[in-house]
Every structure is written in C-alpha cells, then in structure tokens.
C-alpha positions as CSV (number, residue, x, y, z in Angstrom):
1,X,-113.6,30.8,96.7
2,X,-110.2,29.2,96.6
3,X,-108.9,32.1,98.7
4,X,-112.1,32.3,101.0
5,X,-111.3,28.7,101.6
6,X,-107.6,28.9,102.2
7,X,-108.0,31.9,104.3
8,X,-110.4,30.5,106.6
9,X,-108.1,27.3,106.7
10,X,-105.0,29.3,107.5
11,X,-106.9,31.1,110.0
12,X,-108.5,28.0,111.7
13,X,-104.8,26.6,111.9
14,X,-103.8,29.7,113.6
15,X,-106.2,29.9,116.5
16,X,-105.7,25.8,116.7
17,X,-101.8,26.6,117.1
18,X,-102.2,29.5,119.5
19,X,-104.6,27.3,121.6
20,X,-101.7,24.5,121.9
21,X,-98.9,27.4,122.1
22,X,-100.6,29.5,125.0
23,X,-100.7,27.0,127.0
24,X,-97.2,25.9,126.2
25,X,-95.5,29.8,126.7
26,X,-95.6,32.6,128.6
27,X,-97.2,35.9,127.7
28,X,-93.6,37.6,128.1
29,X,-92.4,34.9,125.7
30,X,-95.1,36.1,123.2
31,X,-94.4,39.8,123.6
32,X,-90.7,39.3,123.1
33,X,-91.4,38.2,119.4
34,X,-93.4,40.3,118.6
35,X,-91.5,43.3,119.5
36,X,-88.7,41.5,117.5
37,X,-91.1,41.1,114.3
38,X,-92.2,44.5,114.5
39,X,-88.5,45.5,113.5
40,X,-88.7,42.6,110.7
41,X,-91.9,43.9,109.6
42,X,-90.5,47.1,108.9
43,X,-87.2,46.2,107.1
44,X,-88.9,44.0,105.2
45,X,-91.2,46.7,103.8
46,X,-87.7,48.8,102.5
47,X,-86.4,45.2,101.5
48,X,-89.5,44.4,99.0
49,X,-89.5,48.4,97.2
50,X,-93.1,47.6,95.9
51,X,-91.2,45.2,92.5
52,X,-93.8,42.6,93.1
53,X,-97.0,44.9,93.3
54,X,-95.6,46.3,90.2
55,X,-95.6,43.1,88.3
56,X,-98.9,42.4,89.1
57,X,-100.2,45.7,88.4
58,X,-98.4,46.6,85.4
59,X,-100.7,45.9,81.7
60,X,-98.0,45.1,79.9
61,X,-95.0,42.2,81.3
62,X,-91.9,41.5,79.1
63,X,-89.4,39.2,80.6
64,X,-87.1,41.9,81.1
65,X,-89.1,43.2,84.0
66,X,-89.7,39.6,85.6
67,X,-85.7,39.0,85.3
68,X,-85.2,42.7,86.1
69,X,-87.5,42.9,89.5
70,X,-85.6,39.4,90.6
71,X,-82.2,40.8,90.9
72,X,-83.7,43.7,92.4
73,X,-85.6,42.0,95.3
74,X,-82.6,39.5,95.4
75,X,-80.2,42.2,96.3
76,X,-82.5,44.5,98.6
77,X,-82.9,41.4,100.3
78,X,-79.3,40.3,101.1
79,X,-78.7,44.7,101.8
80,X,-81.5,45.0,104.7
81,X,-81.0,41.2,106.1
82,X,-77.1,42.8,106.7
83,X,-78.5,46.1,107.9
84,X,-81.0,44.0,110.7
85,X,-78.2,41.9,111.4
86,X,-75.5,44.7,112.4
87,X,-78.1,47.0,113.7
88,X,-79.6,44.6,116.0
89,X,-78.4,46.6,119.3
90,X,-79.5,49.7,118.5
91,X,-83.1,48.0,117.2
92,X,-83.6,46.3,120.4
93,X,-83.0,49.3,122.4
94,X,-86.2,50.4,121.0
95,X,-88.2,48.5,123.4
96,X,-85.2,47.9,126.2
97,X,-85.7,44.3,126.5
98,X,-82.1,42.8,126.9
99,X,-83.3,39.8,125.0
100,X,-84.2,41.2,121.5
101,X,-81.4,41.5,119.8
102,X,-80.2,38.3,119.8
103,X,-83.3,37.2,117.8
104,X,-83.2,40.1,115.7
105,X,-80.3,39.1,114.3
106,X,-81.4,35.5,113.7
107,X,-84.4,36.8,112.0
108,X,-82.2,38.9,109.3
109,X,-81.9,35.8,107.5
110,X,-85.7,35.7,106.9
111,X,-85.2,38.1,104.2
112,X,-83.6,36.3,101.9
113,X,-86.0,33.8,101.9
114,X,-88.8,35.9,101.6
115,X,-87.3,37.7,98.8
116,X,-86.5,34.7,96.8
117,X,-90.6,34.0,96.6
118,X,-91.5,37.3,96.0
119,X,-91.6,37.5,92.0
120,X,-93.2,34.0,91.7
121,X,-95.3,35.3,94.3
122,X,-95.9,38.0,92.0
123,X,-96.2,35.7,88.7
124,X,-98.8,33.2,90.5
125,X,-101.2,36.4,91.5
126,X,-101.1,37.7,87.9
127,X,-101.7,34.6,86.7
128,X,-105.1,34.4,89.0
129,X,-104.1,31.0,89.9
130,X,-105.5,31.4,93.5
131,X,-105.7,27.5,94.1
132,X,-102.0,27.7,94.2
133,X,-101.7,30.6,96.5
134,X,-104.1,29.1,98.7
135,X,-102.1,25.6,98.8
136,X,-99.3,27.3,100.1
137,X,-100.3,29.5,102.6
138,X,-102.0,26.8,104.6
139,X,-99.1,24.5,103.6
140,X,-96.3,26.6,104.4
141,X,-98.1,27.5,107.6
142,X,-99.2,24.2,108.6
143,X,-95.8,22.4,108.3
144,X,-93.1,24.9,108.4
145,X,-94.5,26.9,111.5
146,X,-97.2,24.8,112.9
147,X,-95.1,21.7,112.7
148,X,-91.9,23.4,114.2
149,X,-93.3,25.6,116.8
150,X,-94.9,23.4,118.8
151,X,-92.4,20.9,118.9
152,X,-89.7,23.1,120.3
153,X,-92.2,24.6,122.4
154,X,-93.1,20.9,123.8
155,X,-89.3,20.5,124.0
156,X,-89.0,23.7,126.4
157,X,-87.2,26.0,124.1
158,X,-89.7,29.1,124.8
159,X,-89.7,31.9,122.6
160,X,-86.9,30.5,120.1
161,X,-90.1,27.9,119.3
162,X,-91.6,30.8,117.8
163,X,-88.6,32.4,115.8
164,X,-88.0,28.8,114.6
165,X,-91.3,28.5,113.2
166,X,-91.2,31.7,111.7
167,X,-87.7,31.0,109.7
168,X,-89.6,27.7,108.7
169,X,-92.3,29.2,107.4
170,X,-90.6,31.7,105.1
171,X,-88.6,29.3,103.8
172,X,-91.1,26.6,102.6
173,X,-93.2,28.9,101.5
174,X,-90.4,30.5,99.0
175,X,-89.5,27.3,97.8
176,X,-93.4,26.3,96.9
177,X,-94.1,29.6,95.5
178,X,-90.8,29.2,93.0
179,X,-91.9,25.5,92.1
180,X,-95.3,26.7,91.5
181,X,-94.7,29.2,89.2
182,X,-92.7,27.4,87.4
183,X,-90.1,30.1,86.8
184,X,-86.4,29.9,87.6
185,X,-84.7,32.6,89.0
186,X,-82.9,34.4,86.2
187,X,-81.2,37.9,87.2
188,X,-81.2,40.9,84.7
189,X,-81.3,44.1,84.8
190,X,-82.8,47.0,82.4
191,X,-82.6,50.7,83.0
192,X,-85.8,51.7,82.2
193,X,-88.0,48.9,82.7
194,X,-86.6,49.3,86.5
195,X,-87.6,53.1,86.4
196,X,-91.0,51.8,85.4
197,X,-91.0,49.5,88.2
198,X,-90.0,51.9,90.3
199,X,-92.5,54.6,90.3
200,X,-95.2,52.2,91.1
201,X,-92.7,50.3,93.2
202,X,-92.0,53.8,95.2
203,X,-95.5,54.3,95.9
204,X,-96.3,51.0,97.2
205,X,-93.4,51.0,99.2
206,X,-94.6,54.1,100.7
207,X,-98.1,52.9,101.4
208,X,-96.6,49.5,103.0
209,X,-94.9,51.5,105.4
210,X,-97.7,53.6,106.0
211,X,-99.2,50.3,107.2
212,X,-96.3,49.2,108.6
213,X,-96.6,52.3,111.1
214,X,-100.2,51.9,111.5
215,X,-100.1,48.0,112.0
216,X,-96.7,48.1,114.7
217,X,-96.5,51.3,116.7
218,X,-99.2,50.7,118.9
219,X,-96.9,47.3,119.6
220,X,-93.8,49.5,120.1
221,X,-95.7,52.0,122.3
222,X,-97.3,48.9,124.6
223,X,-93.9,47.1,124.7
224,X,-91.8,50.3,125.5
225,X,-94.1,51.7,128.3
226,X,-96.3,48.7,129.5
227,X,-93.3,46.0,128.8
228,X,-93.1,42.2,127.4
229,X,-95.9,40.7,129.0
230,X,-99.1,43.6,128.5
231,X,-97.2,43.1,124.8
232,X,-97.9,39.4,125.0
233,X,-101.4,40.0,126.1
234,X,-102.3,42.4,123.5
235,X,-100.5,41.5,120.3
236,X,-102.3,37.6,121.5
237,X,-105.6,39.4,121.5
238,X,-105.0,41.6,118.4
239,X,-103.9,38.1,117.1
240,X,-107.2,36.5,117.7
241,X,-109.5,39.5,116.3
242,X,-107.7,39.9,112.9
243,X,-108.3,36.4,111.9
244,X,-111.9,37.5,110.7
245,X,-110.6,40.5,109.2
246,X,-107.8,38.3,107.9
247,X,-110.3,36.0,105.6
248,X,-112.0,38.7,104.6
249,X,-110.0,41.9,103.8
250,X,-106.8,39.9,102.5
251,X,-108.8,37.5,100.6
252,X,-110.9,40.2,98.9
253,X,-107.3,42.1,98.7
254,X,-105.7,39.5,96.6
255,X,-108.4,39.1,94.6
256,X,-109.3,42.2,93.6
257,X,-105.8,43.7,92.7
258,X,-104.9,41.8,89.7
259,X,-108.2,41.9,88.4
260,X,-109.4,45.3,89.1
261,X,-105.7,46.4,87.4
262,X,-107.3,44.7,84.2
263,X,-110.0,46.8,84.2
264,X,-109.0,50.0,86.0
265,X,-110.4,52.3,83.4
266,X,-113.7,51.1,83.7
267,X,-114.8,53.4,87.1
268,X,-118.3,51.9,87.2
269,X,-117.3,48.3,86.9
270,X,-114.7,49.3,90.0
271,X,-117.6,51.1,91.8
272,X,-119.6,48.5,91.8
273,X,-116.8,46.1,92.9
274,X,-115.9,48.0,95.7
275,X,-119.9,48.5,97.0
276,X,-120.6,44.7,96.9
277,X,-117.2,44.5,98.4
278,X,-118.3,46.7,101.6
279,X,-121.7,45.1,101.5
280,X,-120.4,41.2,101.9
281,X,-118.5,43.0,104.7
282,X,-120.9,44.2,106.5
283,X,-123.4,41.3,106.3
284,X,-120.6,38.9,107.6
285,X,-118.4,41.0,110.1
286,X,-120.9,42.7,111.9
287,X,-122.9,40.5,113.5
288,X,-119.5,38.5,114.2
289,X,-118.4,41.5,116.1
290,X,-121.7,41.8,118.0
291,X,-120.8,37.7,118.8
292,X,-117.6,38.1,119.8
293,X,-118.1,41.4,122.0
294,X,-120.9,39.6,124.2
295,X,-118.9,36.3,124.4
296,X,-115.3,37.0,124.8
297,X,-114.3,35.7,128.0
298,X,-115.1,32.5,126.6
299,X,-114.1,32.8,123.4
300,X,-110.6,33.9,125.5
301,X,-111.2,31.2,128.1
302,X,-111.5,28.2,125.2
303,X,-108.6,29.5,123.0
304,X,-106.1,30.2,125.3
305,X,-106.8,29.6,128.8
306,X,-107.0,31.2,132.3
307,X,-103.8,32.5,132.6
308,X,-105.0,35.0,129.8
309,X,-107.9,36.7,131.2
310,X,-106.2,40.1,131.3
311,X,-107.2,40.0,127.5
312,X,-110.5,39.8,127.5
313,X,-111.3,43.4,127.9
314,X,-108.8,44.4,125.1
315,X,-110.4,41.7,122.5
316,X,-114.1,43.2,123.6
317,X,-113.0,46.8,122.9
318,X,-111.2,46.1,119.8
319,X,-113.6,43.4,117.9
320,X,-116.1,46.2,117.9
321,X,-114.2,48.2,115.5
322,X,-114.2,44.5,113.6
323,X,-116.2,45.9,110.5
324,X,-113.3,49.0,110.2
325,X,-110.3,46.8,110.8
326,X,-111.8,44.6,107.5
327,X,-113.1,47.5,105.4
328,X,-110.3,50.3,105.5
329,X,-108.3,47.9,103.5
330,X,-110.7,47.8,100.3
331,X,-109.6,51.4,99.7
332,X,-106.2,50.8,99.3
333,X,-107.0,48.2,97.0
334,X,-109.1,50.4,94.7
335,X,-106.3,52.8,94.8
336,X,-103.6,51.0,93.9
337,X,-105.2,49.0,91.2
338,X,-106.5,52.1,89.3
339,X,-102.5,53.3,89.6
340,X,-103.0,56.0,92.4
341,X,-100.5,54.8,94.8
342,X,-99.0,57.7,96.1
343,X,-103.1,58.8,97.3
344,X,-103.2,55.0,98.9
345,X,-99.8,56.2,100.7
346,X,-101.0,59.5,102.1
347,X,-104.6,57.1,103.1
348,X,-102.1,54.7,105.0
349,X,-99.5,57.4,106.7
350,X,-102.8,59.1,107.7
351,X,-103.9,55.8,109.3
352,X,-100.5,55.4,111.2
353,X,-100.8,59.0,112.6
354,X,-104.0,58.2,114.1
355,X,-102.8,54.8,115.7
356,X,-99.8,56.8,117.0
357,X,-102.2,59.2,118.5
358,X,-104.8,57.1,120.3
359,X,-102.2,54.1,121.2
360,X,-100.4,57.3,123.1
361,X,-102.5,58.9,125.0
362,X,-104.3,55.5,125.7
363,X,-101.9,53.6,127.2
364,X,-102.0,56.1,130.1
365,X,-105.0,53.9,130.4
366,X,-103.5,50.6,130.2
367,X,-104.1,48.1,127.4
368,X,-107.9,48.8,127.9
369,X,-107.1,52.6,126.8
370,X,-104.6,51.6,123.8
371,X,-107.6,49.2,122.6
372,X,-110.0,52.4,122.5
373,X,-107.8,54.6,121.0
374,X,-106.8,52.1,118.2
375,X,-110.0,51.5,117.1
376,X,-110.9,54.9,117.0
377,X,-107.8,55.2,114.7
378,X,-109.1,52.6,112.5
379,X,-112.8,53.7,111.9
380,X,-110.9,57.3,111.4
381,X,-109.2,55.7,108.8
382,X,-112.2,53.8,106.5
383,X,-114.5,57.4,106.5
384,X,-111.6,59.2,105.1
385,X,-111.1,56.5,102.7
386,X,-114.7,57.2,101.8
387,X,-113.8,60.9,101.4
388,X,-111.1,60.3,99.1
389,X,-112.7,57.9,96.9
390,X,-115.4,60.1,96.1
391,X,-114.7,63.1,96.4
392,X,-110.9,62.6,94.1
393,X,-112.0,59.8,92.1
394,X,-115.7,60.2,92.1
395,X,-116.1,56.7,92.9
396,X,-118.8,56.5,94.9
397,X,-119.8,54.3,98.4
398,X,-123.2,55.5,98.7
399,X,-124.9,51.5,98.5
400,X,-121.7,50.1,100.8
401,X,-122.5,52.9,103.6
402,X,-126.2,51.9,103.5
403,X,-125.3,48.5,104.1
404,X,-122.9,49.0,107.2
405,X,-126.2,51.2,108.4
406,X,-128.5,48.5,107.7
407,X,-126.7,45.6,109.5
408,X,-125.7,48.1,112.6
409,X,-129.5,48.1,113.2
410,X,-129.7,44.0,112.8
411,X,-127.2,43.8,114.8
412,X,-128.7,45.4,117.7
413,X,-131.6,43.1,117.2
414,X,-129.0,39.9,117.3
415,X,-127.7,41.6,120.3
416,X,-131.0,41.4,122.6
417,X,-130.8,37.1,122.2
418,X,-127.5,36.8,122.6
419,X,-127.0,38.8,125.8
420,X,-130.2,36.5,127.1
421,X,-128.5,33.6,126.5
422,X,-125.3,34.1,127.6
423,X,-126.6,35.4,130.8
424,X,-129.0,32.0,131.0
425,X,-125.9,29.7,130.2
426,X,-122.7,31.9,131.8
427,X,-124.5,33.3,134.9
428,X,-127.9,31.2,135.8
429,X,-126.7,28.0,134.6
430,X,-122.8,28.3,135.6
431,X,-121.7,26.2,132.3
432,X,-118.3,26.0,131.1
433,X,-117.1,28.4,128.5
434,X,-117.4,25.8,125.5
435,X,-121.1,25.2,125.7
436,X,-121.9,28.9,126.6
437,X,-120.1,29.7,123.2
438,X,-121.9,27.1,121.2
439,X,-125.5,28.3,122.4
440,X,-124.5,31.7,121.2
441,X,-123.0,30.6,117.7
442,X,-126.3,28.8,117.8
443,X,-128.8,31.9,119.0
444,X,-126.9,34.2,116.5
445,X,-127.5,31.4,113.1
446,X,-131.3,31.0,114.2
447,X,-131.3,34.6,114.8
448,X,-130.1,35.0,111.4
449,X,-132.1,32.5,109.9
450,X,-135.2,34.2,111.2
451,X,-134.7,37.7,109.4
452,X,-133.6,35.6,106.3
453,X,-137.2,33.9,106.8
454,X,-139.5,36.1,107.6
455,X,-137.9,39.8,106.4
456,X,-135.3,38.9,103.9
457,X,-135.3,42.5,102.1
458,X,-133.9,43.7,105.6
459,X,-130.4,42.2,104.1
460,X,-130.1,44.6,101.4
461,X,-128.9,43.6,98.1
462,X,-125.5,42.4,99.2
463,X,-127.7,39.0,100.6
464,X,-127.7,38.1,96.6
465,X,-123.9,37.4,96.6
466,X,-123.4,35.7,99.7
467,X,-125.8,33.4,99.0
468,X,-124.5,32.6,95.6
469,X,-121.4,32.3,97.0
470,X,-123.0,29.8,99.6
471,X,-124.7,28.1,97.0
472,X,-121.7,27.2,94.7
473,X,-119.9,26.4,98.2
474,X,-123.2,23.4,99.1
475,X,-122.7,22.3,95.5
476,X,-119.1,21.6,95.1
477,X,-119.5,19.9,99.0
C-alpha cells in the first residue's frame, strides 16, 4: 500500500509537472534530453554491475558484503561518470544533434550521486521498509526536480531546466536514502564475498541492459532518423502512458523481489503470487487502456496543450498495449528472485531485439509506425515470458491468462458507453476537453460499478484482492 500510494503520488507529480513544463518548452527542447539520458541510462546500467540487486537477493548478508558492494559501486561510479564525460563527442554523434554533448558531460556527474544511494537503497528494500522508499521518491522528485525544473524553465533556461532538475533529483534522493538507512558509508573489500556478488550481480547487469536496449533504442532510432522534435513528441507521449504501468509494474516490482527471494523455494507460494499479480493487472489496466484509447486527444489536449497534438495518435496506439507494457515486467521479477538471472537476461535481450525490429521498420511510417511496431514488441515479449515460466520452471499462468481474457471481453463492453459519450460530449455538444474527460472517467466507474452490481463473478477471482486492498485503503482514510 505504501508503494501503491507513493507510486501514484510520484506519478500524479509527474503529469502535474509535464502539464506546467509543456507549456513552458519546446518539443525539440524535450527530445534533446532525452536523447542525452538515453546515453546516461545506459552507462549507468555498467556503472551499478547488479551489487544492489545482489544484496537484496542474497539469504544470507554479513557486513562484509554491505561494506564490500559500497566500494564497488563507489568506484564503478567515479570509472563510467569519467568514461561519459570524455566520451561525450563520440556519444552525441549517435543522434547528430550538435547540442548533446555538452549535457552529456554535465550529466556524468549524476553517477556519483546515484551510486552513493545505491546500497542504502539496497538496505531499505531488504529491510521491507517501503514507507521510506515511498517518502523519498515523491520527495526527491517533488523538490529536487519539480522544484528546480520549473523555475529555470520560468526563468527561460530551456532544456538546461530539465538537466538541472535531473542532477537535483539524484542528489537528494542519495542523501535521504543514506540518512534513512541509517548506514554510513564504510568501504571494504572481500575476495570472495565480491565473487558471490558478482554472479548474481553479472546477471542482473545483463538483464538491465537487456532493458536498457529495449526501453531506449526505439528513442535512438526516432531521434537519429525522425530528429529532436518527433523525439520530443514521442518520448512526451511514451512519458504519459508509462505512468500507469509505472504504479503498477514497479510497485508490484519492488515489492515482490525481496520477499519472493525469502521464499523462492516455495514454487506454489510464487505461482500463486505471480497469478494474482497478472490478475490485479488485468482488472485495473485494461479498462484504463480502453479509457485512454477513446479519449486521448483530450487526455493530450488537458495535459499538455495544442501545440502537442502530433501525439495523440502515438499515445492511442501505444496505451493499447497498456496491459503488456505493465505485465512483461512480473516475469523478470519471478526470475530473478528464484536466482535465474541469466534466463531474466536472455527474456530482456529478446525484448530489446523485438523493439529494435518493429521501431525500425516502423519509423518508415513515422512515429505512428514506431508506436505499432513497439507495442507489438512488448506483447511479444509477456507471451514468451509465459513460455519460459512454464515450460522451464513449471510455474504456471494458466488463472493470470484467464483473467487478461476475461477483462478483454469487459472491456469491449466498457467500450460501447464510452465511445457514446465521447461522441455526445466531443462531437454533438462541442465541450472542452476537461469535461468530455470527466464524463468518460465517470461512464467508465458507473460502467464498472454496474458489472460489480449486477454480475460480480464476471471479475474473476482477482476482484477479491482489489477490493481488500480498497477496503484497508477506505479504512485507514
């Protein structure tokens, strides 16, 4: 609940912020940090070597691996920050925007901060003190890159608003992961307790850059053939889809790491986990997809404004996959907290292939064509997570894939009201976007309300947890 809730806050603060800063920026200003994060993204992946997965995962913690895995990360840190920084030409040639290096070289600094947070990071999420974790992210984001941003970008500095914020961010959020933890930095080193770090470390490092590839490249392809601004308006609209999947698949993520590693023997206990997992998914995501899809030019229109209309049809493509973009990620979780990181790194690399593939051929097609072709990648992706699960592992995801079927059908039958009433309100009516939107948050609760009333076994089992869940949430309000 405490991550739900700091999730949802985080991503609240985000589309409030992107509100204020879209109408504060350019889309070329957007694009030209992203393509410069997409190069931090991946030297931070080699700059973290999996240490702090490894601490959580690991059954047994002496404080010769804690003091051990913070001179490790200490040092990668400082080694890649000086690697970004001196490689910043070549890395900005990548996209041939004369503007990138120069923040490239200011963001090799980020990863010393980062790395400085990363064991008490680490320590917090063993500890399953998730009221801390979820303090700092909306914290950290709040004041160090909410409260930065968009006072340089009121003050006219354009895109160095955003790499500001961004420093400011990884910085406060180190320091109030160290002072939560309680744990001061103490370097060490051990032979083999490293080694044991290591070849968990080596897998996980491995499957984040699996991600990495998977989660960037369709960026690098957009921004190298389309340029800064179709990189603006995608990675905005990417931005704006993932903060569902955000709440979802990295709280669950968190979560379900440190304490399916307690219990990783147990492969019923992890089946059922991972089922319910799917089935809150489903229930949730799905008609929010169906929402979205049928209302995105105002849901575009409301959060950032006219000048971004050329992302509507990208956010309609890609929030279709919504369900996928939330659910492929559960796998990787199973995998890694039962120790099979190496099978979570071939999952991931797989994943990247397939966004290389259809961001490739689809930007032939413009952004519309990259958004197909990604979310194709994506829903590729989930089934053959399904494979592997059972078919290595024997873990099955036979009551998860009933529920995804179960709440495709209701979600056709959400869709006949909703595209009534948005015609009505958008098209009969001519209101502006904010009221259309409300009448169809509206139509889609009463819809839902309805089948709750009247047909509740048509939720499957996974309307049990949810409304626990909803429950505990009304009592503590």
């Amino acid at each position: 609940m405490w991550m739900f809730a700091g999730g949802s806050a985080q991503a609240v603060l985000k589309i409030l912020i992107l509100m204020i800063l879209s109408r504060l920026l350019a889309p070329a200003e957007f694009g030209l940090v992203a393509a410069a994060l997409t190069v931090v993204a991946l030297a931070e992946v080699f700059g973290k070597i999996g240490v702090a997965p490894s601490i959580v995962q690991m059954e047994i913690l002496t404080e010769d691996h804690v003091r051990t895995g913070t001179s490790v990360t200490m040092i990668s840190g400082v080694l890649v920050g000086l690697i970004v920084y001196f490689l910043a030409e070549p890395l900005g040639q990548l996209y041939a925007i004369d503007e990138l290096p120069a923040i490239i070289r200011v963001f090799s600094f980020i990863f010393l901060f980062r790395a400085a947070g990363l064991v008490s990071e680490a320590l917090i999420q063993r500890q399953l003190e998730f009221r801390m974790l979820a303090l700092v992210l909306v914290f950290s984001y709040l004041i160090g890159y909410a409260g930065v941003a968009v006072v340089l970008a009121w003050q006219g500095a354009g895109a160095w608003a955003l790499v500001a914020g961004q420093m400011a961010q990884a910085a406060l959020q180190s320091a109030l992961l160290i002072h939560l933890a309680k744990y001061r930095i103490k370097p060490g080193y051990d032979g083999p307790k490293l080694r044991q770090m290591l070849h968990f470390g080596f897998g996980a490092t491995l499957t984040q850059i699996g991600n990495y590839v998977a989660l960037n490249i369709d960026y690098l392809i957009v921004g190298r053939v389309l340029g800064a601004a179709p990189l603006g308006l995608y990675s905005r609209a990417y931005l704006l889809l993932s903060q569902p999947a955000n709440i979802v698949g990295n709280t669950a993520d968190k979560v379900l790491f440190p304490v399916l590693s307690g219990v990783q023997t147990d492969r019923p206990r992890v089946e059922r986990a991972y089922n319910t997992t799917i089935g809150l998914t489903a229930i949730t995501q799905i008609p929010l997809s169906v929402l979205l899809c049928i209302y995105a030019e105002q849901v575009i229109g409301i959060l950032m404004g006219p000048q971004w209309d050329a992302a509507i049809a990208p956010f309609q493509i890609m929030v279709c996959a919504l369900f996928f973009r939330t659910a492929y990620k559960f796998t990787g979780t199973i995998l890694r907290a039962i120790g099979k990181v190496y099978h979570a790194a071939a999952l991931q690399w797989a994943y990247g292939l397939f966004v290389a593939i259809g961001a490739g051929v689809g930007v032939q097609f413009g952004l519309q064509g990259v958004a197909v072709g990604t979310s194709l990648a994506v829903a590729f992706c989930y089934f053959n997570g399904l494979i592997l699960l059972h078919r290595v592992f024997e873990i099955s995801a036979r009551n998860g894939m009933m529920a995804i079927f179960r709440h495709t059908g209701l979600a056709f039958l959400f869709a006949g009201p909703l595209f009534g009433v948005h015609h009505l309100t958008a098209q009969y009516l001519k209101w502006a976007d904010l009221p259309v939107f409300i009448f169809g948050c509206i139509t889609l609760t009463v819809s839902f309300a309805l089948v709750v009333a009247i047909l509740p076994s048509a939720l499957g089992e996974e309307r049990h947890p949810l409304f626990s869940l909803l429950n505990k949430i009304r009592r503590k309000v």
